[in-house]
C-alpha positions as CSV (number, residue, x, y, z in Angstrom):
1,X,-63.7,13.3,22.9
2,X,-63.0,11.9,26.0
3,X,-60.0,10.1,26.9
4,X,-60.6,6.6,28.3
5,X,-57.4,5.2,28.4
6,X,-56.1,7.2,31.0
7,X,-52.4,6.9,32.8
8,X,-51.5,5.9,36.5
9,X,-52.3,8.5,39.3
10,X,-49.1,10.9,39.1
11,X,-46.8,10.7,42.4
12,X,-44.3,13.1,43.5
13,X,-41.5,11.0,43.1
14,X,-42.6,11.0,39.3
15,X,-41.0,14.0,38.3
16,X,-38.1,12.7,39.7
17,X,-37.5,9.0,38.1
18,X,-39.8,9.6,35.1
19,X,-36.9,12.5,33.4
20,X,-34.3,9.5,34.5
21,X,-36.1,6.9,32.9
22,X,-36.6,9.2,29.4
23,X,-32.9,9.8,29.6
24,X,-32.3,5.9,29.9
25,X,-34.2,4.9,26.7
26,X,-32.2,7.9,24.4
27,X,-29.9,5.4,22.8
28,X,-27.5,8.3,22.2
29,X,-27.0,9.2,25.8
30,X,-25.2,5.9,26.4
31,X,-22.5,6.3,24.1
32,X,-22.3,9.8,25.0
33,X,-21.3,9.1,28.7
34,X,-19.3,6.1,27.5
35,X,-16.7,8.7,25.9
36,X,-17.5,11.1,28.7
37,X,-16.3,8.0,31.1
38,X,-13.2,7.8,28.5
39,X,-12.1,11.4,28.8
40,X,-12.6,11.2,32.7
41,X,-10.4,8.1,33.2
42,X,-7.6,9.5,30.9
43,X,-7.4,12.7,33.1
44,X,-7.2,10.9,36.2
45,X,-4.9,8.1,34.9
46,X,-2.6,11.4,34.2
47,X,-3.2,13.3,37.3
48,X,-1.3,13.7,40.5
49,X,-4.7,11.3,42.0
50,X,-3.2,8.2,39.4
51,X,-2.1,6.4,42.8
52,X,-5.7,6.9,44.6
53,X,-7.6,6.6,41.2
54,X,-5.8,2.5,40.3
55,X,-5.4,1.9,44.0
56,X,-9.2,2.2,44.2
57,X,-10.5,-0.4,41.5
58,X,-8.3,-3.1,43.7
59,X,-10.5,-3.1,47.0
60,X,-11.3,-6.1,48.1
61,X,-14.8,-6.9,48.3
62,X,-16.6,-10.1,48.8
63,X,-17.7,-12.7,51.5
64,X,-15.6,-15.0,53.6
65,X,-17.4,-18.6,55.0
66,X,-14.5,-20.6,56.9
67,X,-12.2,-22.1,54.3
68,X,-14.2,-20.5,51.5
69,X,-13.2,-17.1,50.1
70,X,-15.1,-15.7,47.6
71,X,-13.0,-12.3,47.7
72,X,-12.6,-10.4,44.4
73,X,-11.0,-6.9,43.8
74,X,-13.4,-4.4,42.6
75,X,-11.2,-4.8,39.1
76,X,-13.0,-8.7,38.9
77,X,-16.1,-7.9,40.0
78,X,-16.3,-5.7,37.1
79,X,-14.0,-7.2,34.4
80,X,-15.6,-10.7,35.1
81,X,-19.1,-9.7,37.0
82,X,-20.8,-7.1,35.3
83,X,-19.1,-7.7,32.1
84,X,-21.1,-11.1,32.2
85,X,-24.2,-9.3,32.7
86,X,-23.6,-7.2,29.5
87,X,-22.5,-9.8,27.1
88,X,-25.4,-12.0,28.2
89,X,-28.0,-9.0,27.3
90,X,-26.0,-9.3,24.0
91,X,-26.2,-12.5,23.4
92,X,-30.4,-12.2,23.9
93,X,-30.3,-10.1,21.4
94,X,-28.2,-12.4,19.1
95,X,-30.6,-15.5,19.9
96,X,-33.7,-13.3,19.2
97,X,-32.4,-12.5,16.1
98,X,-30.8,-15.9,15.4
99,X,-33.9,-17.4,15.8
100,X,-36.8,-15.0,14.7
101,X,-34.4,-12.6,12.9
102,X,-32.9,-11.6,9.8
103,X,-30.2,-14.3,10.9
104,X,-32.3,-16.8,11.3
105,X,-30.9,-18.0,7.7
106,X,-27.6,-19.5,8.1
107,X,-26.2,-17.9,5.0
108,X,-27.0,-14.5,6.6
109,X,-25.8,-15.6,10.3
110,X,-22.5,-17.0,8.1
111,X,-21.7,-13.6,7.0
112,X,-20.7,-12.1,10.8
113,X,-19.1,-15.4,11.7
114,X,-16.8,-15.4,8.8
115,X,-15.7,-11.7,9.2
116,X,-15.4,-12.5,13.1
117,X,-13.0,-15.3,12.0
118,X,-11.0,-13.3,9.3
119,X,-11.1,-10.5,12.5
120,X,-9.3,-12.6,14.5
121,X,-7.1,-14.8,12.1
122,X,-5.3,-12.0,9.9
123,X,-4.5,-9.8,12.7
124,X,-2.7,-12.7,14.4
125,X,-0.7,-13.2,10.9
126,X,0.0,-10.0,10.5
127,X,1.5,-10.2,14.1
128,X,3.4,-13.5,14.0
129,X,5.1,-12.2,10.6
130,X,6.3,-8.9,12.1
131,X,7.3,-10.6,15.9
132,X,8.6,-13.0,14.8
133,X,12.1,-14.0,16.5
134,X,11.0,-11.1,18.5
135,X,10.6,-11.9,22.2
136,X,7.3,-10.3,22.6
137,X,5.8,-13.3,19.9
138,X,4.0,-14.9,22.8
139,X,1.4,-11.8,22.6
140,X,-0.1,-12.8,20.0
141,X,-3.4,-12.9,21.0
142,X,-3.9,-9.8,22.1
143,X,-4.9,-8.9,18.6
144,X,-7.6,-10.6,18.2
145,X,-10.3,-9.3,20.1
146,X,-12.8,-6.7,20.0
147,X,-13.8,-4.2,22.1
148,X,-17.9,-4.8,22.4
149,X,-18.7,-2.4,24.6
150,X,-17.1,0.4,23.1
151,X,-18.4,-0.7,19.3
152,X,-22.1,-0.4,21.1
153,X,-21.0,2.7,22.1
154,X,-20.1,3.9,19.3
155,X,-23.2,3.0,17.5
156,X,-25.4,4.5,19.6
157,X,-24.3,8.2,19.1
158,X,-25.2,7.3,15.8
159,X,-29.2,6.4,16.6
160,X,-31.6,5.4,14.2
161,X,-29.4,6.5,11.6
162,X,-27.5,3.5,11.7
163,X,-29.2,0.8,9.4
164,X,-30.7,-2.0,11.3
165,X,-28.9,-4.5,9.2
166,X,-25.8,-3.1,9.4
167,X,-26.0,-2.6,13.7
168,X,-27.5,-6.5,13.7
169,X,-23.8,-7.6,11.6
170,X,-21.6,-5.4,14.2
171,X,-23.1,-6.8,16.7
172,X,-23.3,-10.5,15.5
173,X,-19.5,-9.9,14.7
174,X,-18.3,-8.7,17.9
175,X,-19.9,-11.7,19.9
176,X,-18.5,-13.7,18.1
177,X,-15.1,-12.0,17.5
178,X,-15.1,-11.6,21.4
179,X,-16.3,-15.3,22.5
180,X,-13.2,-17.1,20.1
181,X,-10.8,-14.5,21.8
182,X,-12.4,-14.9,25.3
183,X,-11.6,-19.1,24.5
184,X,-8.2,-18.3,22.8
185,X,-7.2,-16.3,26.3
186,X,-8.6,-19.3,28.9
187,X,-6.8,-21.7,27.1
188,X,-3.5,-20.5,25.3
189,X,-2.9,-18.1,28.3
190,X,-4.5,-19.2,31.5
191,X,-2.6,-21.1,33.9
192,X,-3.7,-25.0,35.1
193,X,-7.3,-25.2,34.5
194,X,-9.7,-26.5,37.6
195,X,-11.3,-29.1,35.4
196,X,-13.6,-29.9,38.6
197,X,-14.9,-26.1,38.6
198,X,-15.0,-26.5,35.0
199,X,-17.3,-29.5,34.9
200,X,-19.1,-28.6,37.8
201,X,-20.4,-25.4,35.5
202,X,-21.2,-27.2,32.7
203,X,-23.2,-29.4,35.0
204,X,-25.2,-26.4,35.8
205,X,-25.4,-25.6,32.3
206,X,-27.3,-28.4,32.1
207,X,-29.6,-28.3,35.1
208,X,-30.5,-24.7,33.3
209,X,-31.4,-26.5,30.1
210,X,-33.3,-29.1,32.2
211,X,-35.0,-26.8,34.0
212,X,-36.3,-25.1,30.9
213,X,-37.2,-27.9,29.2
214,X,-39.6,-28.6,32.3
215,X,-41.4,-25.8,31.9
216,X,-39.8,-23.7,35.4
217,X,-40.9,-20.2,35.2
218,X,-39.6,-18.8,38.5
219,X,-36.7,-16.3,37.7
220,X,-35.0,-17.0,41.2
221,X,-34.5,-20.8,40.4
222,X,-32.8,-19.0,36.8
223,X,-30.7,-16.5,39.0
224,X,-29.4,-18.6,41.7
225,X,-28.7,-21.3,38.9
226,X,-26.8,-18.8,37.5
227,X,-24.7,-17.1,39.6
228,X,-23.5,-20.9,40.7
229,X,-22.7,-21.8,36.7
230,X,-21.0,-18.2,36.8
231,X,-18.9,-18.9,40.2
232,X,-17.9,-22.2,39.0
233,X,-16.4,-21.0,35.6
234,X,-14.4,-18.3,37.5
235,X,-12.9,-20.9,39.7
236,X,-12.1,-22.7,36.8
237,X,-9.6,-20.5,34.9
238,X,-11.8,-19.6,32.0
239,X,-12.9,-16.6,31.3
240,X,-16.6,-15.9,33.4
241,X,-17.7,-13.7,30.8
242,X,-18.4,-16.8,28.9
243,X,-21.1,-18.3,31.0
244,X,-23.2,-14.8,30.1
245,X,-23.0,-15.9,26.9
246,X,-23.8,-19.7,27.0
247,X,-26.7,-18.4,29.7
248,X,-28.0,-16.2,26.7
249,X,-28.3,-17.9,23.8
250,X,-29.9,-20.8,25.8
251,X,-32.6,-18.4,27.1
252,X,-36.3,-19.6,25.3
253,X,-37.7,-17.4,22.2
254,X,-40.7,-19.2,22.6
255,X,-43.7,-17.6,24.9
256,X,-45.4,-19.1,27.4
257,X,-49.1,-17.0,26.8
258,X,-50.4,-17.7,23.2
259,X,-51.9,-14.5,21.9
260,X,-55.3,-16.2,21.6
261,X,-55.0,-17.3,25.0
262,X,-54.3,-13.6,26.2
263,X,-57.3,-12.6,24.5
264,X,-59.5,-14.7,26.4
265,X,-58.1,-14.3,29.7
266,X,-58.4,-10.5,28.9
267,X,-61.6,-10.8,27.7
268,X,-62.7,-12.3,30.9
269,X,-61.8,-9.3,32.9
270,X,-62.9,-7.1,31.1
271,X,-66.3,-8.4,30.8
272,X,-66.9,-8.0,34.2
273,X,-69.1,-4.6,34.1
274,X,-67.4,-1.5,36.7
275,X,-68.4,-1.6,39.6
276,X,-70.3,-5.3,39.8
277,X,-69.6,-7.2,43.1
278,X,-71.6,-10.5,42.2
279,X,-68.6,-12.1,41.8
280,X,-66.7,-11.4,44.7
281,X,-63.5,-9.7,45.7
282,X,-61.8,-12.8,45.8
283,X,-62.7,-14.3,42.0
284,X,-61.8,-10.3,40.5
285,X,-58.6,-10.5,42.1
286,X,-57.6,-13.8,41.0
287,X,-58.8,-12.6,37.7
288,X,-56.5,-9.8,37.6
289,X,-53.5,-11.4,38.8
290,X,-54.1,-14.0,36.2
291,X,-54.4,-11.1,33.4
292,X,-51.2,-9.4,34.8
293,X,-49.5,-12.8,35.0
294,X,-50.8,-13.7,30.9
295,X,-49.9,-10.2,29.7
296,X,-46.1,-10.4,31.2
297,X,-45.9,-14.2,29.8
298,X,-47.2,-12.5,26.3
299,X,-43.9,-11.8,25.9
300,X,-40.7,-14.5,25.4
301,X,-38.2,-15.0,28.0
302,X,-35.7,-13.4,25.8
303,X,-37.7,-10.5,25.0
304,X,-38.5,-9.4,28.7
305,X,-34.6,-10.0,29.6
306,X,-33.8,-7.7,27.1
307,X,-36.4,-4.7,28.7
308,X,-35.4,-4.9,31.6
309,X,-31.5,-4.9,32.0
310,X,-31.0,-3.0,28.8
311,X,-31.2,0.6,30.0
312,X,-29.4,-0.6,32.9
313,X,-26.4,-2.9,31.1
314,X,-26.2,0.1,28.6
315,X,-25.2,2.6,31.0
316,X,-23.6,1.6,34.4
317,X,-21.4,-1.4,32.9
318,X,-20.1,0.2,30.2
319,X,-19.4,3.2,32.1
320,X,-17.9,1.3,35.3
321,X,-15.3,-1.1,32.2
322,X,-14.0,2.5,30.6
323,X,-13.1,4.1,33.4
324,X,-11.4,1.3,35.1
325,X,-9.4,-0.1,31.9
326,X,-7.7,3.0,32.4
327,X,-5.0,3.9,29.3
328,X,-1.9,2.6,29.6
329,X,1.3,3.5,27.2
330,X,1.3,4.6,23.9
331,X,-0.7,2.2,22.4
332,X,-4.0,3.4,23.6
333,X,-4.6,5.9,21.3
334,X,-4.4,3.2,18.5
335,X,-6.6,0.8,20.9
336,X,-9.4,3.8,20.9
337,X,-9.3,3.3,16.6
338,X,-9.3,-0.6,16.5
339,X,-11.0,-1.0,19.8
340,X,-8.6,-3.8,20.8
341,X,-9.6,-4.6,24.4
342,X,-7.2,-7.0,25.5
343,X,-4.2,-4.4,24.3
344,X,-4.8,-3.3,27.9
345,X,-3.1,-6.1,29.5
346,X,-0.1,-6.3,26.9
347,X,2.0,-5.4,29.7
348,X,1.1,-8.7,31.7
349,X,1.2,-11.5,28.9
């Protein structure tokens, strides 16, 4: 039998990026450099380069227009950039599943919210009762939260052999575990909130839902949109990572094609015998691009967010986070167990 559904033309450059992109979609391979990234940043935390190696994670890097600096360390661009990135590629996945999901029933979506709040409540007990009189009582909140990235991680040396229910319930957990501890840091530990920047992003936060509601397609207008809510909250005190968040469960579900609407678009095309001309270059071109445009659209916003920073979000960010939250003290082997992020900055609270 012949095949008719053959693939692109192979290029050189194929054999190069094609074995990368495989490697990208193994699920395992991520948490398998995430504890690689581990192992590296513990040996060079402990190695005679320790002054070079933390030195390096505070370069300055940024953009400087007259009175406005927008100058971060490398350290922020990371802990509050990319870190934004990820947890907005998680919180697609949470409103995909929130809303066409097995949480789409608020009794199951209860169930992760509830253990998020026990996760964060009985640790900060426990801690009050044995601190307290003790002068390092004001820490309490570094209990609370969860490290995300690492719990991914974790889960995906483990595959397809992790249940999809149970994956879906760490994963609800840990937003939600992370989001109260991200709002329990801005605001029981930050200093004087800019309630300008802070109102200023919410304002964009609305200008995104407007725009949505008005049917804007362009990703630009989505990006620039924002990267101004993102700047705004990190002006403001508050934690930037939050704005990923926010920015992800207000992405649509809904998709713009209907599949019956593909169909005939596709149809169209297709109809068009190979090789006929009697409709002219310019009509089969506009046909195509509006059959490329309809099969992308096929697809919800959400959905396509989540295929194309995944592989990306998966690898590089986690990678970049565990090797610059370097270990610190004696406490980090117990941080690796309970994957308590914010034990990192114990030291500073």
């Amino acid at each position: 039998m012949i095949d008719t559904h053959q693939g692109l033309p192979h290029e050189a450059a194929d054999s190069i990026t094609k074995p990368f992109a495989r490697f990208l979609k193994i699920e395992a391979a991520a948490g398998g450099l995430l504890l690689l990234a581990v192992l590296l940043a513990l040996g060079l935390a402990n190695s005679p380069w320790q002054e070079g190696f933390l030195s390096f994670w505070e370069t300055p890097i940024g953009l400087t227009f007259g009175s406005l600096d927008f100058t971060r360390s490398l350290r922020h661009w990371i802990n509050d950039g990319l870190m934004t990135l990820f947890f907005f590629v998680l919180s697609l996945e949470l409103k995909r599943e929130l809303v066409l999901g097995e949480l789409r029933n608020p009794r199951q979506a209860a169930l992760p919210f509830a253990g998020a709040l026990g996760g964060m409540v009985v640790p900060v007990s426990l801690y009050l009762a044995l601190m307290s009189g003790q002068p390092g009582i004001h820490g309490w909140g570094t209990v609370m939260a969860t490290d995300t990235a690492f719990v991914i991680g974790c889960l995906a040396l483990f595959g397809g052999r992790i249940p999809p229910t149970l994956r879906l319930f760490l994963l609800s957990l840990a937003i939600f575990d992370d989001v109260g501890a991200i709002l329990v840091v801005a605001f029981g530990y930050g200093e004087a909130l800019n309630w300008s920047a802070l109102g200023l992003g919410f304002l964009g936060i609305g200008i995104v839902a407007g725009a949505s509601r008005l049917g804007i397609r362009s990703v630009p207008v989505y990006f620039l949109l924002g990267a101004a809510v993102w700047l705004c909250f990190d002006v403001s005190g508050v934690h930037a990572t939050i704005a990923g968040v926010i920015l992800g469960l207000m992405t649509p579900t809904r998709i713009w094609v209907s599949d019956a609407r593909l169909r005939e678009i596709l149809g169209r095309v297709l109809a068009v015998p190979a090789g006929d001309r009697r409709q002219g270059d310019a009509a089969s071109h506009r046909d195509l691009r509006q059959a490329g445009r309809a099969v992308t659209e096929s697809l919800s916003p959400v959905e396509r967010l989540e295929m194309m920073l995944h592989p990306w979000v998966g690898f590089a960010i986690r990678l970049c986070c565990k090797v610059l939250f370097r270990p610190r003290g004696p406490l980090f082997w117990a941080q690796l167990c309970c994957g308590e992020a914010f034990l990192n900055d114990c030291d500073s609270l």
